[in-house]
C-alpha positions as CSV (number, residue, x, y, z in Angstrom):
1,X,131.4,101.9,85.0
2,X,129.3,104.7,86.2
3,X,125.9,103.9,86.9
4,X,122.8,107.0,86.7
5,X,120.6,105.8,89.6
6,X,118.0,107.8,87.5
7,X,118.4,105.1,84.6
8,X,118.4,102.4,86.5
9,X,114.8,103.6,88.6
10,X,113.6,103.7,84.7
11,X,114.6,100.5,83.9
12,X,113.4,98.6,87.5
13,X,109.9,100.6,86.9
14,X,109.3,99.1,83.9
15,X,110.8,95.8,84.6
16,X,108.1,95.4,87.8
17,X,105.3,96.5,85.9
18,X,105.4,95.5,82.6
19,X,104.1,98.7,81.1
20,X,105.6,101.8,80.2
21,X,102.5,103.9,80.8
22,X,102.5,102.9,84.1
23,X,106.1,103.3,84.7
24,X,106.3,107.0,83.3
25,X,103.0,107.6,85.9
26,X,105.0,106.2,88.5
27,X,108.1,108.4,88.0
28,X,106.4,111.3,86.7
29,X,108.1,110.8,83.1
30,X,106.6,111.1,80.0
31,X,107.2,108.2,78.3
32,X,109.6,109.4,76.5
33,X,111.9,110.4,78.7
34,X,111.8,107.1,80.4
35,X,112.4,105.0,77.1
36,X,115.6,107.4,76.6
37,X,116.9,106.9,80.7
38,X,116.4,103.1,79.3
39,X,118.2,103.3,76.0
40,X,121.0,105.0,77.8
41,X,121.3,102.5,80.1
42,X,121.5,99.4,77.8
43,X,124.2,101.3,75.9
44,X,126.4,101.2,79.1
45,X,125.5,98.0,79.6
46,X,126.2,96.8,76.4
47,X,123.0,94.8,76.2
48,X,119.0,94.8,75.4
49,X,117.5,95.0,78.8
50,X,113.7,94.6,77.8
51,X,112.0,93.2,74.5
52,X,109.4,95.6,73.4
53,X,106.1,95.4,71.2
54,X,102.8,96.7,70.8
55,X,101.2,94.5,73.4
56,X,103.6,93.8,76.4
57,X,107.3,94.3,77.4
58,X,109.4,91.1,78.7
59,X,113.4,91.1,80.2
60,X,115.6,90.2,78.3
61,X,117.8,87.4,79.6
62,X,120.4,90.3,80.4
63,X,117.4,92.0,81.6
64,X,116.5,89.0,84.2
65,X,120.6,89.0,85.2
66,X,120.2,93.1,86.1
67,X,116.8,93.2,88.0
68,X,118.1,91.4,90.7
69,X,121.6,94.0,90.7
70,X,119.1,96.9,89.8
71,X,117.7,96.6,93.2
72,X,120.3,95.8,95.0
73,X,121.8,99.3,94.0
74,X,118.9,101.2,94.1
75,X,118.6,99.9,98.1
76,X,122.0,100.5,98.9
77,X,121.9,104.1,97.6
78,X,118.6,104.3,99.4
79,X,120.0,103.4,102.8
80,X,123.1,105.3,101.9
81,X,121.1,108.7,101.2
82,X,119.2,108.3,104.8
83,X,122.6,107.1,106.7
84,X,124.2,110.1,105.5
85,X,121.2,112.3,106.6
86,X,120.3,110.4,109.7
87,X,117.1,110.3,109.4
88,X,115.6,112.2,112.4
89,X,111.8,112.9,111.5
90,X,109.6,109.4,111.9
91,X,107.6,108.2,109.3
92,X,104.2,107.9,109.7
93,X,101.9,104.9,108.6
94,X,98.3,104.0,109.1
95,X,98.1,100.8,109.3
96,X,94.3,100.2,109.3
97,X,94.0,98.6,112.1
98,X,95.8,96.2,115.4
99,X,94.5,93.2,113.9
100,X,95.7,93.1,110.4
101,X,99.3,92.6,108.9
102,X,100.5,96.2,108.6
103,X,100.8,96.6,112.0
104,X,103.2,93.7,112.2
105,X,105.2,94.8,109.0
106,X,106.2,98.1,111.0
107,X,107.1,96.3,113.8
108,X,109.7,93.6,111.6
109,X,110.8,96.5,110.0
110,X,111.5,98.8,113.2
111,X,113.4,95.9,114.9
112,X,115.5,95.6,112.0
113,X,116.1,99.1,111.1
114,X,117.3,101.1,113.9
115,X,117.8,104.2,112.4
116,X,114.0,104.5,111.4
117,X,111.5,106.1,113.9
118,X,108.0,104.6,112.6
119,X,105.1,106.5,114.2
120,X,101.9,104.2,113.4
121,X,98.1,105.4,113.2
122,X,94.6,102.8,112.8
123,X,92.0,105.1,110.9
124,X,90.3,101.8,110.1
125,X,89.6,103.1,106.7
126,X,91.3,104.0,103.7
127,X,89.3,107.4,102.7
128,X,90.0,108.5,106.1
129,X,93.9,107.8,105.6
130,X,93.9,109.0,101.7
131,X,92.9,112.5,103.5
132,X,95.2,112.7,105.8
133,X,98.1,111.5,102.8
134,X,96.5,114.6,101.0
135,X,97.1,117.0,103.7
136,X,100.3,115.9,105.0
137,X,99.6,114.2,108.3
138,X,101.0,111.0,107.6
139,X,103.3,109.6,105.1
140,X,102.2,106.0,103.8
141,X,98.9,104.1,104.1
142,X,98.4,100.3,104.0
143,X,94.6,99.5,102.6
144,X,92.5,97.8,99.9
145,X,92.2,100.3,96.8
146,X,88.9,99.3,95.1
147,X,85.5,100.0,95.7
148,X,86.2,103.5,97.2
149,X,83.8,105.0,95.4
150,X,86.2,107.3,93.6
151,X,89.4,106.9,92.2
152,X,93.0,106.9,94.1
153,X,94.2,110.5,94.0
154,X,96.6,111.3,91.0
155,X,99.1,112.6,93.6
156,X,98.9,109.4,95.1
157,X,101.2,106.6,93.6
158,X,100.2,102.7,95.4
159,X,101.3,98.8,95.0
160,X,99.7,95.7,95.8
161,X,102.1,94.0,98.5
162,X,99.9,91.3,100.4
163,X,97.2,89.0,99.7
164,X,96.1,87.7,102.5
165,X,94.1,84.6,103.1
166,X,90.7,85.0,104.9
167,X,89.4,82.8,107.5
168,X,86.0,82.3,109.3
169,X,86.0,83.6,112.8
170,X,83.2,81.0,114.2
171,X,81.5,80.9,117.4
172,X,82.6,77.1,119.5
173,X,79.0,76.0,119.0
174,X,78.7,77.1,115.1
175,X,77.8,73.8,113.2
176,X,81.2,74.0,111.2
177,X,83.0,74.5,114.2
178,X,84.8,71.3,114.6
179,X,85.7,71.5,110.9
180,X,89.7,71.8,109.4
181,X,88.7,74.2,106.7
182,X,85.6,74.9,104.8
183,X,84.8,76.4,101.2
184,X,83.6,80.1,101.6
185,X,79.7,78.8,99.7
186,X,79.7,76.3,103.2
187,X,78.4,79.7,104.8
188,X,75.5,80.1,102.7
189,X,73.4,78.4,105.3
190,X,75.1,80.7,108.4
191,X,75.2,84.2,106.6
192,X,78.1,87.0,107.5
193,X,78.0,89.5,109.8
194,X,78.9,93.1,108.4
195,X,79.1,95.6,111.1
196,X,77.8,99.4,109.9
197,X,81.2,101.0,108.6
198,X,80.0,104.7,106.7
199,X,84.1,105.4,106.7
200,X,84.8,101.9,105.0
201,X,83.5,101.5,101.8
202,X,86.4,99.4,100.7
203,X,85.4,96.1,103.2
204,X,82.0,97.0,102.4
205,X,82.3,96.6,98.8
206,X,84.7,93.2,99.3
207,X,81.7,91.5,101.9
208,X,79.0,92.6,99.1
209,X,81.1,90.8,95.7
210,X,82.5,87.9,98.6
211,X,78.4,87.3,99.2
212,X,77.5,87.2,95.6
213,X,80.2,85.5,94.3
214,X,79.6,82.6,97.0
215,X,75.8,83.0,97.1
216,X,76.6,84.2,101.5
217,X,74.1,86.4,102.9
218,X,75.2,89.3,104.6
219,X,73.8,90.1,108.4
220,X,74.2,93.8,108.3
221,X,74.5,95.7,112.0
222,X,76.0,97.4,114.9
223,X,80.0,98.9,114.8
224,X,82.9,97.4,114.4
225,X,85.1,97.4,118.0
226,X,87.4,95.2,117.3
227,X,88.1,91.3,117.8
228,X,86.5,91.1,121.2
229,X,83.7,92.4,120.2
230,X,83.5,90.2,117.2
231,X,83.5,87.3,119.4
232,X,81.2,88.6,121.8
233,X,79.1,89.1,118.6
234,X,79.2,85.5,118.1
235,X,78.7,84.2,121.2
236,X,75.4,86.3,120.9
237,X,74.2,85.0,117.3
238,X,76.8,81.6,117.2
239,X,75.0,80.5,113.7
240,X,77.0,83.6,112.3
241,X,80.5,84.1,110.7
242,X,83.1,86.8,110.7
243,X,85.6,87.7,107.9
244,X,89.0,87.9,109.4
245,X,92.4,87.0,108.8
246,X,93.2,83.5,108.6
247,X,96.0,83.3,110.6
248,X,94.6,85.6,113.4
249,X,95.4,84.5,117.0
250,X,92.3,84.1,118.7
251,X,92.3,83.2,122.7
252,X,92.2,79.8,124.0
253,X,89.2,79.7,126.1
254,X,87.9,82.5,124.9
255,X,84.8,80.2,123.0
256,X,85.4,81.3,119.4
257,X,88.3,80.2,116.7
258,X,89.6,80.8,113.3
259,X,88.6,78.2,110.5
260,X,90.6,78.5,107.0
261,X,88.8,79.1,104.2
262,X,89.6,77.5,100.8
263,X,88.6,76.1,97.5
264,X,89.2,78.4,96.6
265,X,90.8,80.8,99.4
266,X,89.1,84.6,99.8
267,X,92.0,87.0,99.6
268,X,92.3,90.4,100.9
269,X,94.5,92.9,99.1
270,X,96.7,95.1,100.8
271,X,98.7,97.9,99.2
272,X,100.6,100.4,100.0
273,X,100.1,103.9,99.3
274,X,102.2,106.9,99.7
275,X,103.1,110.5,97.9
276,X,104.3,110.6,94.4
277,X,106.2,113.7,95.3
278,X,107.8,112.7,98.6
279,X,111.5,112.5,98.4
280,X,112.0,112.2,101.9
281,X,114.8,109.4,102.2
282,X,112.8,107.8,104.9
283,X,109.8,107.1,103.2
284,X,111.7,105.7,100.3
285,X,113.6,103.5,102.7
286,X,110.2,101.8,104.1
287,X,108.5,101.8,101.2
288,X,111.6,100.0,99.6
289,X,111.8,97.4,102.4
290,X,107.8,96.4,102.5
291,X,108.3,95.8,98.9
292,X,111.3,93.4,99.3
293,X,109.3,91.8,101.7
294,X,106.7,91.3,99.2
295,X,108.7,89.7,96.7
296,X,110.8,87.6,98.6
297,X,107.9,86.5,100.8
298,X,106.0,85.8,97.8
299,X,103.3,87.8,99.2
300,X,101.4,88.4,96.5
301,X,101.3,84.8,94.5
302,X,97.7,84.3,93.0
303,X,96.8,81.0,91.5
304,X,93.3,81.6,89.7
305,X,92.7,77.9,90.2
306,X,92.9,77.8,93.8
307,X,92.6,81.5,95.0
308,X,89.9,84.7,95.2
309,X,89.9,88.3,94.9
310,X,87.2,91.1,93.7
311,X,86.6,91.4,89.8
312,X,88.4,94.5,90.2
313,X,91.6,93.4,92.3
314,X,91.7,90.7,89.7
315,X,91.7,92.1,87.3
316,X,94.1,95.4,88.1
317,X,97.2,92.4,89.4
């Protein structure tokens, strides 16, 4: 049996996002043309891969047997493509910046694929790295996609691949210092500090619906330098807070610590963005392996109940 890689993008597309809009955006197909790669593909196969009405698509329970196949070929000829090319030319990915998950993505995926060169940049903003994706200076971009004041870029194609719990970076003599975890409304009383960030509209626009949501004040004020600074922030103004990752290492001794957040837990949304048009092997082979790392880390699990995110990363899931 001869499989058209072609059919089974098609079919993996639609199978992740549930929509065939979507999917024919994705691939730049009309939807059309990807319903007939499909139909081709199930005839070879013998079997209904999707179930289909007019208000969502499901697998099939030969559909659910594929996806897991689907991938699996569509990453071997992947790796195959750049192996044969030997990929030469780095790809470059801004990772936002040293603190944030990214950056350690690129390294897991360097130390376990030697044949990639991964060149990494920090613009600490998404706008700033959308540019440089339009004009060709990097590859991929890692960054929160809402509240950017204007819509992605059409030649831009992006997924959600991390949500990432937030924590409380808290100065040693803040009152919920000695605390396990606290609810993100315990900082109503404390207030958190947003640093002035013109080129980040996207953390701006997540500390402004996080305050309102959770009835927080914001402490607007000086730049963003990084974590020492943060913490020398603190040790300035100790009733204060900082947004950070939850799970960020913070120095012993250094007078400042992380305290989880939950009930429920703020998330921050990473995606990953790249060109629709790039068919450079290399790119295809990270963006391929940061999504596997997604979905078998379970990186993006949401639980309403228990969890947070932005009316409009909500609601876009």
């Amino acid at each position: 049996m001869d499989f058209d890689l072609a059919q089974v993008r098609a079919f993996l597309a639609v199978a992740e996002l549930r929509h065939f809009g979507r999917a024919a955006v994705r691939l730049n197909l009309t939807q059309q043309a990807l319903s007939k790669r499909i139909q081709r593909l199930e005839h070879l196969l013998g079997e209904p891969l999707l179930a289909r009405d007019s208000r969502a698509v499901e697998l099939t329970e030969a559909g659910a047997r594929f996806l897991p196949h689907a991938r699996a070929l569509l990453v071997a000829a992947d790796s195959a493509v750049a192996e044969t090319r030997s990929v030469t030319r780095p790809v470059r990915v801004d990772v936002w910046g040293h603190l944030h998950a990214p950056l350690s993505w690129m390294r897991r995926l360097s130390a376990t694929e030697p044949r990639l060169t991964i060149e990494v940049s920090m613009r600490r903003g998404l706008p700033a790295a959308i540019d440089a994706l339009a004009r060709g200076e990097i590859d991929m971009a890692f960054g929160r996609v809402h509240d950017l004041g204007e819509p992605v870029p059409g030649a831009l194609d992006h997924r959600l691949v991390c949500l990432t719990p937030l924590g409380a970076l808290l100065d040693d003599r803040h009152p919920l210092a000695g605390v396990a975890t606290a609810g993100p409304a315990d900082l109503a009383d404390c207030g958190i500090w947003q640093p002035n960030a013109a080129g980040t509209p996207e953390l701006t626009g997540y500390h402004q619906r996080f305050a309102e949501r959770f009835g927080v004040p914001l402490v607007p004020g000086g730049a963003n330098l990084g974590a020492e600074h943060a913490v020398d922030y603190l040790h300035a103004h100790p009733a204060h807070a900082v947004l950070l990752p939850a799970d960020l290492s913070v120095p012993a001794g250094s007078g400042a610590h992380i305290v989880p957040l939950t009930g429920p837990v703020p998330r921050w949304p990473w995606s990953l963005l790249w060109r629709r048009d790039d068919q450079s092997p290399a790119v295809a082979l990270v963006r391929r392996s940061v999504l596997e790392l997604a979905r078998d880390g379970g990186w993006t699990r949401f639980d309403p109940g228990l969890d947070w995110l932005p009316d409009p990363d909500a609601a876009a899931r």
